[in-house]
C-alpha positions as CSV (number, residue, x, y, z in Angstrom):
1,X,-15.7,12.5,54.0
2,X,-15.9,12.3,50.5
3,X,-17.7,9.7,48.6
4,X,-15.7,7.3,46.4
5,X,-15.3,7.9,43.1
6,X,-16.2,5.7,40.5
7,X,-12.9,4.1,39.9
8,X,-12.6,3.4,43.9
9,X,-16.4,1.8,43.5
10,X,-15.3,-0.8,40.7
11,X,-12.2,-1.7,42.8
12,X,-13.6,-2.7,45.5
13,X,-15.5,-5.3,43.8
14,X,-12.1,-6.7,42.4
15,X,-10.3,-6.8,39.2
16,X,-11.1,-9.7,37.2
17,X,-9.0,-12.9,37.3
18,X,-9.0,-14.7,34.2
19,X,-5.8,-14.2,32.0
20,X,-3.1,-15.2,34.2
21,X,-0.3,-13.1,35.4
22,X,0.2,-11.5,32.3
23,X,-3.3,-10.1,32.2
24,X,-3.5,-9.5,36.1
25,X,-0.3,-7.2,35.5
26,X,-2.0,-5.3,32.5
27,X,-4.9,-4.6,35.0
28,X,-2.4,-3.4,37.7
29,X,-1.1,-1.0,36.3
30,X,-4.4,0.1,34.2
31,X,-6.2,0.8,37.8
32,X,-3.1,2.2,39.4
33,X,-3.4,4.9,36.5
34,X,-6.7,5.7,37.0
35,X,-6.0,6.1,40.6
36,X,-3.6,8.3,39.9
37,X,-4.9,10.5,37.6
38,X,-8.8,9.5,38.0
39,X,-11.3,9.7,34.7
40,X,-11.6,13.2,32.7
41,X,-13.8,15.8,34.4
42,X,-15.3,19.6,33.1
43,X,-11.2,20.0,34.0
44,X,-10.1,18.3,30.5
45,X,-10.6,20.7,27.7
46,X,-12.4,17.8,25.3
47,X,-14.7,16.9,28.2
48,X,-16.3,20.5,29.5
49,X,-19.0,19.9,28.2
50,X,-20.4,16.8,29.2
51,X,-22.3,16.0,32.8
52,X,-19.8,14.1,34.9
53,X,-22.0,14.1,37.6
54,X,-25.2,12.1,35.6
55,X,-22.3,9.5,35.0
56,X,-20.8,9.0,38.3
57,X,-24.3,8.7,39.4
58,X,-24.3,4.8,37.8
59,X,-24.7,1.9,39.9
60,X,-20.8,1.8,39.9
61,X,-19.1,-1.9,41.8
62,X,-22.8,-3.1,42.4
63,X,-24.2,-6.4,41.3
64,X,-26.7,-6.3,38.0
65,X,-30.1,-7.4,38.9
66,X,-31.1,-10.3,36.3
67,X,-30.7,-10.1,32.9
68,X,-33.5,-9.9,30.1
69,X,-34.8,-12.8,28.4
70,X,-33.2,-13.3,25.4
71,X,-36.5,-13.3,23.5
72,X,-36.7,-9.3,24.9
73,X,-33.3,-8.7,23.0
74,X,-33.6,-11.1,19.8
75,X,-37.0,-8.7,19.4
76,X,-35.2,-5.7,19.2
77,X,-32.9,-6.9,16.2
78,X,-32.5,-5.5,13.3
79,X,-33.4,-8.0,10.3
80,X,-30.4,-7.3,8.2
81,X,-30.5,-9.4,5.0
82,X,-27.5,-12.0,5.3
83,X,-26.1,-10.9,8.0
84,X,-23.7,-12.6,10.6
85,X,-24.6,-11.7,13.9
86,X,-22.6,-11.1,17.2
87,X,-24.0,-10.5,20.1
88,X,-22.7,-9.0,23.3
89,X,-25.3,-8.9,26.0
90,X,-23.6,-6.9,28.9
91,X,-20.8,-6.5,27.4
92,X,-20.0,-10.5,26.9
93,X,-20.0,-12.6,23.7
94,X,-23.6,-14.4,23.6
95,X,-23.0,-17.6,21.4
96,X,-26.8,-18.6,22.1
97,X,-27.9,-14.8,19.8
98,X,-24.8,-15.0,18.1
99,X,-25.0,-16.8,14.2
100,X,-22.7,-19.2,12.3
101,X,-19.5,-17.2,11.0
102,X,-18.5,-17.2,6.9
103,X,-15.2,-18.3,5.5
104,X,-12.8,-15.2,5.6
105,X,-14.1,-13.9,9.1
106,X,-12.7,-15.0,12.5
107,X,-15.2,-14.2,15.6
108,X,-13.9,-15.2,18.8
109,X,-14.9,-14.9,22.3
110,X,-12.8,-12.2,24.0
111,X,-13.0,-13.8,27.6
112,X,-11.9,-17.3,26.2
113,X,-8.8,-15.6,24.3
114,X,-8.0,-13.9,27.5
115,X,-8.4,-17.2,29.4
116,X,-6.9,-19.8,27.0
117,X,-4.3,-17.6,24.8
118,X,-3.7,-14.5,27.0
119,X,-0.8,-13.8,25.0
120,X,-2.5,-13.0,22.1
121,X,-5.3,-11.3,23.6
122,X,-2.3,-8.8,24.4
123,X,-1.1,-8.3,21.4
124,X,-4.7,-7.5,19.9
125,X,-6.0,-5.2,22.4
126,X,-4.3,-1.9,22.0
127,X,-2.8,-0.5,25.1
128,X,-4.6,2.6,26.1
129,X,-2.6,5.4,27.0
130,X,-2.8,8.0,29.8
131,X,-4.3,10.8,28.6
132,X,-7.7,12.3,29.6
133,X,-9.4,11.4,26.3
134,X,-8.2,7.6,26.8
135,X,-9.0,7.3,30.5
136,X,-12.6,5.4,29.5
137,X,-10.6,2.8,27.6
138,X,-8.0,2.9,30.2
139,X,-11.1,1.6,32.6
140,X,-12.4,-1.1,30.0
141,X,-8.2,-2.2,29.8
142,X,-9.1,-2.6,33.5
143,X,-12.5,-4.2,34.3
144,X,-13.9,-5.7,30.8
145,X,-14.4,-9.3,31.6
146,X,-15.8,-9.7,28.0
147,X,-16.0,-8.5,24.3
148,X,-15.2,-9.5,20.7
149,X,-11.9,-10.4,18.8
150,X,-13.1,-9.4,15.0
151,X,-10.5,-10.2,12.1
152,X,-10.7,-10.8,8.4
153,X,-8.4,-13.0,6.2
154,X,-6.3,-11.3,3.5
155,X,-8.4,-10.7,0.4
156,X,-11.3,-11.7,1.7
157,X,-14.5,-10.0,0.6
158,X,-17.4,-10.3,2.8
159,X,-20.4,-10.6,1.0
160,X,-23.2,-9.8,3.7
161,X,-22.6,-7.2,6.8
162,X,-21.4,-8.4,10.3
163,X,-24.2,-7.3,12.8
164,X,-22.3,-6.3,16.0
165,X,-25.1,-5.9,19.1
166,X,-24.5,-4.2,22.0
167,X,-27.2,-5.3,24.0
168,X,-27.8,-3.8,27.7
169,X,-29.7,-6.3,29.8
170,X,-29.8,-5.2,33.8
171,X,-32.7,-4.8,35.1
172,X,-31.8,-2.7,37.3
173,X,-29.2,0.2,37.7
174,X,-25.3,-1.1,36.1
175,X,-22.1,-0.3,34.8
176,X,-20.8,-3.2,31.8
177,X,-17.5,-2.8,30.5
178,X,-16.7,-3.9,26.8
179,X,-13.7,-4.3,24.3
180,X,-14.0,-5.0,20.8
181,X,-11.2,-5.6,17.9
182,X,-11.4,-5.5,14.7
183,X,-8.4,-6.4,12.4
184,X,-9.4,-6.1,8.5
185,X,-6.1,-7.8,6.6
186,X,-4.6,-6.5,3.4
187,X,-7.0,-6.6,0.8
188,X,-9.9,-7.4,2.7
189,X,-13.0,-5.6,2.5
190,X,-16.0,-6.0,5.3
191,X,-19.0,-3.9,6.5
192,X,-19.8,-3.8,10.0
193,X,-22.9,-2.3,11.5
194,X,-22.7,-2.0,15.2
195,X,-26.4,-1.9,17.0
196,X,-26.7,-0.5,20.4
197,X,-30.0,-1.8,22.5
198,X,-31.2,-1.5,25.7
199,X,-34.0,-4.7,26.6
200,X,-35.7,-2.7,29.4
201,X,-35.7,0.7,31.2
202,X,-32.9,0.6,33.9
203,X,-30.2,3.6,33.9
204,X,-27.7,1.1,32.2
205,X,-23.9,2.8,31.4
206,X,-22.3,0.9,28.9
207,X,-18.1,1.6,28.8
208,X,-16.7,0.6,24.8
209,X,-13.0,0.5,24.2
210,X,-12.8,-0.5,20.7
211,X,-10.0,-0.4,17.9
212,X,-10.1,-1.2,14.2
213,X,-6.6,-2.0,12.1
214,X,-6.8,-2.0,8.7
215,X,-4.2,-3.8,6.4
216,X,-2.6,-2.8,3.4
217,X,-5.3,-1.8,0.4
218,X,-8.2,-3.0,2.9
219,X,-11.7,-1.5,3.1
220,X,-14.2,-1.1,6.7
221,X,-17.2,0.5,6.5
222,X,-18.3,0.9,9.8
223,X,-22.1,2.0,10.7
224,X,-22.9,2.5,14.1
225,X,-26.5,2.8,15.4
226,X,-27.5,4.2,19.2
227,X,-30.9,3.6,19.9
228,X,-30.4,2.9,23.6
229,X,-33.3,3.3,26.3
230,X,-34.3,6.6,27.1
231,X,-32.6,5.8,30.6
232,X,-28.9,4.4,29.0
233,X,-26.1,6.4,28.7
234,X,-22.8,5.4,26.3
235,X,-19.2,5.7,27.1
236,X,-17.1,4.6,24.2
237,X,-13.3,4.9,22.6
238,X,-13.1,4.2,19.2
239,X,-9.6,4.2,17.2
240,X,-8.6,3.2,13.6
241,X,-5.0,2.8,12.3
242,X,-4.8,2.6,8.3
243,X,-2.1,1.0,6.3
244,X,-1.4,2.6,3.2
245,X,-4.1,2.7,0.4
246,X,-7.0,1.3,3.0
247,X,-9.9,3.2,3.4
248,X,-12.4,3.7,6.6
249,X,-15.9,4.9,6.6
250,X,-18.0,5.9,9.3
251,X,-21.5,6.3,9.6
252,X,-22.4,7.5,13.1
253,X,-26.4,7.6,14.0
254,X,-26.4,9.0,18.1
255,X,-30.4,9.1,18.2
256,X,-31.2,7.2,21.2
257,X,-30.1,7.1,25.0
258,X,-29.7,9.4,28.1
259,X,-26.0,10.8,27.1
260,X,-23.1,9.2,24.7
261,X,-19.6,10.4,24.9
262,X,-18.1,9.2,22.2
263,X,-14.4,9.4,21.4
264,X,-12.9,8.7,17.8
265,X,-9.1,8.6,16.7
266,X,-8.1,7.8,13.3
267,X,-4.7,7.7,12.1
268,X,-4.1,7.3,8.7
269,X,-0.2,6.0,8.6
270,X,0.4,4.7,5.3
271,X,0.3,6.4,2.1
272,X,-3.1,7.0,0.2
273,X,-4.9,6.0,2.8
274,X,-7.9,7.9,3.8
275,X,-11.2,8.3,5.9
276,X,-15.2,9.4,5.8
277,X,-16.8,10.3,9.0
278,X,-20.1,11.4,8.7
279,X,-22.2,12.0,11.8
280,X,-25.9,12.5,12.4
281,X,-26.9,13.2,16.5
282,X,-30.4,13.9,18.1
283,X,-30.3,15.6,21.3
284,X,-33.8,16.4,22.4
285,X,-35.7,16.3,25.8
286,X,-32.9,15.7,28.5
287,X,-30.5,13.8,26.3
288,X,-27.0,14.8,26.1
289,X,-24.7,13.9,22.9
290,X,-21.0,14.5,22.7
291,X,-18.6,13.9,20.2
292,X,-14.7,14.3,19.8
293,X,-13.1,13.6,16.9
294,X,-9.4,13.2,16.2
295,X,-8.0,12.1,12.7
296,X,-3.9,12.5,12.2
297,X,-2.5,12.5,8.8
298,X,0.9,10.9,8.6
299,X,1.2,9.1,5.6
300,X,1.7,11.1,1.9
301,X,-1.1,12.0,0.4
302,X,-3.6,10.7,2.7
303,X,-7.4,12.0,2.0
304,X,-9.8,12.7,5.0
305,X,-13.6,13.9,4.2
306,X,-16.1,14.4,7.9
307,X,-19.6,15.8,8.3
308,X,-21.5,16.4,11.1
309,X,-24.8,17.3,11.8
310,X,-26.3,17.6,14.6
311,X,-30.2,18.4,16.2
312,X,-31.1,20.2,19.8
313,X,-34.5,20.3,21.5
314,X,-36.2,20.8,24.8
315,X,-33.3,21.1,27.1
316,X,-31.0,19.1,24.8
317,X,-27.4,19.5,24.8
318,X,-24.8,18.2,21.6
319,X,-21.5,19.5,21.2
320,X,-19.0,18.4,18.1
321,X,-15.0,18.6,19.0
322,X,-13.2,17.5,15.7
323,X,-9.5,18.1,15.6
324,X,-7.6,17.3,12.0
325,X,-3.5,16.7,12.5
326,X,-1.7,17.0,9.7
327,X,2.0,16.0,10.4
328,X,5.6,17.1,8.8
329,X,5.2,13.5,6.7
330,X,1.6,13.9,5.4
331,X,2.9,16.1,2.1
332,X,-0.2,16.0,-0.2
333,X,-2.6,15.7,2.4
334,X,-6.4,16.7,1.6
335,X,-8.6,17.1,4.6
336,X,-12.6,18.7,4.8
337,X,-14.6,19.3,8.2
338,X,-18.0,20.4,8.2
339,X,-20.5,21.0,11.4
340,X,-23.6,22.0,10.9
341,X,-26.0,22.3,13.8
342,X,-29.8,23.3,13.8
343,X,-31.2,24.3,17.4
344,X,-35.4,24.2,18.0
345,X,-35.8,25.3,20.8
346,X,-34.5,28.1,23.3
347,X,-33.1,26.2,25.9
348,X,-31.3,23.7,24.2
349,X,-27.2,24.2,23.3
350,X,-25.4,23.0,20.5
351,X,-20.9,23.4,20.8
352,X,-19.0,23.0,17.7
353,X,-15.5,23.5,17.3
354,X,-13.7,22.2,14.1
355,X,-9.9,22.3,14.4
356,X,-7.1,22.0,12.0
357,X,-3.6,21.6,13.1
358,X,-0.9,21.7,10.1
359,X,2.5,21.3,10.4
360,X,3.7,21.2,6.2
361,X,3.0,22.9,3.3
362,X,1.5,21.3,0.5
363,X,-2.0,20.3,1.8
364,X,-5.5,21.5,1.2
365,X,-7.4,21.5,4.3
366,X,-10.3,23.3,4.8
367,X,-13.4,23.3,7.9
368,X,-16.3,25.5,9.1
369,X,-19.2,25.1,11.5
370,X,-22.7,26.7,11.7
371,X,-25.1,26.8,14.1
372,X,-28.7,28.0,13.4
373,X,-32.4,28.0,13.5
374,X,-34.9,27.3,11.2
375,X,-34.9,29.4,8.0
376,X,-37.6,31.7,8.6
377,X,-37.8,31.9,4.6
378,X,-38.0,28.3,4.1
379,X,-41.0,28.1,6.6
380,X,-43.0,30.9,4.9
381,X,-42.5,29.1,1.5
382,X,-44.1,25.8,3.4
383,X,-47.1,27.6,5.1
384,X,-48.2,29.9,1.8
385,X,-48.6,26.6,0.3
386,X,-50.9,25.6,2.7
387,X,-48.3,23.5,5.5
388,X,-49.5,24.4,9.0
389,X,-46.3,25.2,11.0
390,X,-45.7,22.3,13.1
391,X,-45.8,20.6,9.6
392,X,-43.3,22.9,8.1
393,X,-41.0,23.1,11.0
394,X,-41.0,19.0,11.2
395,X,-40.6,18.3,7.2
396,X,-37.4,21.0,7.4
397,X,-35.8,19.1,9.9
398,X,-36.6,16.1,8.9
399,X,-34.9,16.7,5.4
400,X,-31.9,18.3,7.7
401,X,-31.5,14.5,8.6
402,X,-32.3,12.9,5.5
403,X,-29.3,13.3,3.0
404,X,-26.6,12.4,5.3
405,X,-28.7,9.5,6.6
406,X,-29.2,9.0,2.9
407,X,-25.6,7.9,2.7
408,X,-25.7,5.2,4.8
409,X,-24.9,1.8,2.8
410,X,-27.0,-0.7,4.6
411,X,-30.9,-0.4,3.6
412,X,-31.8,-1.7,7.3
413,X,-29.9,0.8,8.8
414,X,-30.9,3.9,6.5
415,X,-34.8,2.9,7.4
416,X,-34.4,2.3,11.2
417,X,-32.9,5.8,11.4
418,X,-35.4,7.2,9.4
419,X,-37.8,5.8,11.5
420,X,-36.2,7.3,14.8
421,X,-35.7,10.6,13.2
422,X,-39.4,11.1,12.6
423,X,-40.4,9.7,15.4
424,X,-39.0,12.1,17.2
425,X,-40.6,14.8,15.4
426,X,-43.9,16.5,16.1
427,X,-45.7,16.2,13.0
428,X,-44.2,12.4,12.9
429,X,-47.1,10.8,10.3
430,X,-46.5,13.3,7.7
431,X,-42.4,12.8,7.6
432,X,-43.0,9.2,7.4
433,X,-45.4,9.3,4.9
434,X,-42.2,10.8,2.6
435,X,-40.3,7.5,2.4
């Protein structure tokens, strides 16, 4: 006999009942689907690469142990200057970490909307659709009992970031299930860092299903920070839908965990509007790091500008899947794609395949992808001035690192990085010492 998948696991500890009918439906037909069709496997083209079998090896459908003291989490906070903090320990709104919220920002409670105003909670929370790459949000459609509604007035301009946490807690082996919703109205601009923690050592698998909707002319800039446990793993959808003129930025930092899959789709549907992605992922020791973009350009001269870089050591395995759409409406469309990948060490594996799909004329869209060593010229230049070559092969990578993290808006953010990227190195007191 077969064991039960993961899918059969979480049902037989029960859907979750708040929400009404309405929601109870939703979840009904969400599991049904997944029944049906079951989550991606190597099977999927966009999911080949990634270890199904370190996933499905979660504590699916069993209880958490206790969760952390909040003192363990409210330790591992950043201290961003100004902030307004959210916290979801779990994958559930913590009002006791959480801060006050600003005029201009709206913060509420996922699992109250869903219980008091399921209606709306509906019309926030995109529908995921059937497809393999959507199959993880699919499951957080399904079992997320908690999360964050996220949504900025029209015109508003926030002064100081909002600090999204994503804190895991169990003390011993979990599955939490999350959704989060961000609406940015017409006009409005807003930073959002999102922080992902782990408060202890247990195998944790966190599942995100996230979506961002930007008005009319509005502005998100979106960093996103994994420094998980050595022993967490990361499943997460991301999309964004732009208006016309709105603009989304990205800053991804994958330098912490077991594994992440993480899955982005931007459309850009109005006019003008346009995207930065930039990407930074550490893949060392064990770890596993995969990333698959999408971005679809369907509005007129709509502007889309991605880098990725990403790091492999020990038995590390990364792998970069970016695919840019650029439809019969997106005349005037400008789209660049870069990967570039370093590997240290023999055994680990880096995967990058930029794509471009173009179905008009009038468009400049360009991409390209490398995937290399060291230079061997570079190093020579380090050691004849006296660099041992531990030293020289850290301070190369290092500065690999350090331009795109460079880029990154939020001084808090650009330093905790830095930190994780040299501490990851050999030579890790000289690197530091550069900053």
């Amino acid at each position: 006999m077969s064991a039960a998948t993961p899918v059969e696991r979480l049902a037989a500890r029960g859907l979750p009942a708040t929400g009404g009918a309405p929601w109870a439906a939703r979840r009904r037909r969400a599991l049904e689907t997944l029944r049906l069709r079951g989550l991606p496997d190597r099977r999927d083209e966009n999911w080949r690469y990634l270890d199904h079998a370190r996933i499905a090896a979660h504590a699916f459908g069993e209880e958490p142990g206790a969760p952390a003291a909040r003192a363990d989490i409210s330790e591992r906070l950043l201290p961003v200057a100004g902030a307004t903090r959210v916290v979801l320990v779990d994958g559930r709104f913590d009002p006791a970490l959480s801060g006050p919220v600003p005029d201009g920002l709206e913060v509420r409670d996922l699992a109250d909307v869903v219980e008091h105003e399921p209606e709306r909670a509906l019309a926030c929370l995109r529908l995921p659709a059937e497809d393999a790459d959507d199959r993880w949000a699919l499951l957080a459609d399904a079992f997320a009992a908690g999360g964050v509604l996220i949504r900025v007035a029209p015109q508003a301009r926030l002064a100081a970031p909002l600090y999204v946490v994503h804190a895991a807690s169990a003390t011993r082996d979990a599955v939490h299930q999350s959704r989060v919703s961000i609406d940015v109205a017409a006009g409005a601009q807003a930073t959002v860092i999102e922080d992902f923690i782990a408060a202890g050592t247990a195998p944790v698998l966190g599942n995100l299903a996230g979506d961002a909707v930007l008005g009319e002319g509005a502005s998100l800039t979106h960093l996103r920070l994994h420094r998980e446990a050595p022993t967490a793993a990361q499943v997460e959808t991301w999309t964004a839908r732009l208006a016309a003129r709105a603009n989304y930025a990205q800053h991804l930092l994958a330098l912490g965990g077991s594994l992440l899959r993480s899955n982005l789709a931007v459309t850009l549907e109005g006019a003008g509007s346009g995207c930065r992605l930039d990407g930074l992922f550490l893949a060392d020791g064990e770890r596993q790091v995969d990333l698959v973009t999408r971005i679809e350009h369907a509005g007129r001269a709509t502007v889309t500008r991605q880098e990725c870089r990403g790091i492999a050591a020990g038995r590390g395995r990364g792998a970069f899947n970016g695919r840019i759409v650029v439809r019969p409406t997106a005349r005037g469309a400008d789209a660049s794609q870069s990967s570039r990948n370093l590997l240290l060490a023999p055994l680990a594996e880096i995967n990058a395949r930029p794509q471009l799909e173009i179905e008009v004329d009038d468009v400049q869209c360009r991409h390209g992808a490398t995937t290399g060593t060291l230079d061997p010229d570079q190093l020579f230049y380090l050691e004849s001035r006296g660099i041992d070559a531990q030293a020289a092969r850290a301070l190369l990578t290092y500065a690999f690192c350090r331009d795109l993290i460079g880029r990154v808006p939020v001084a808090e953010v650009r330093a905790e990085a830095l930190a994780l990227v040299a501490g990851a190195l050999p030579d890790r007191d000289l690197v530091r010492g550069l900053d």
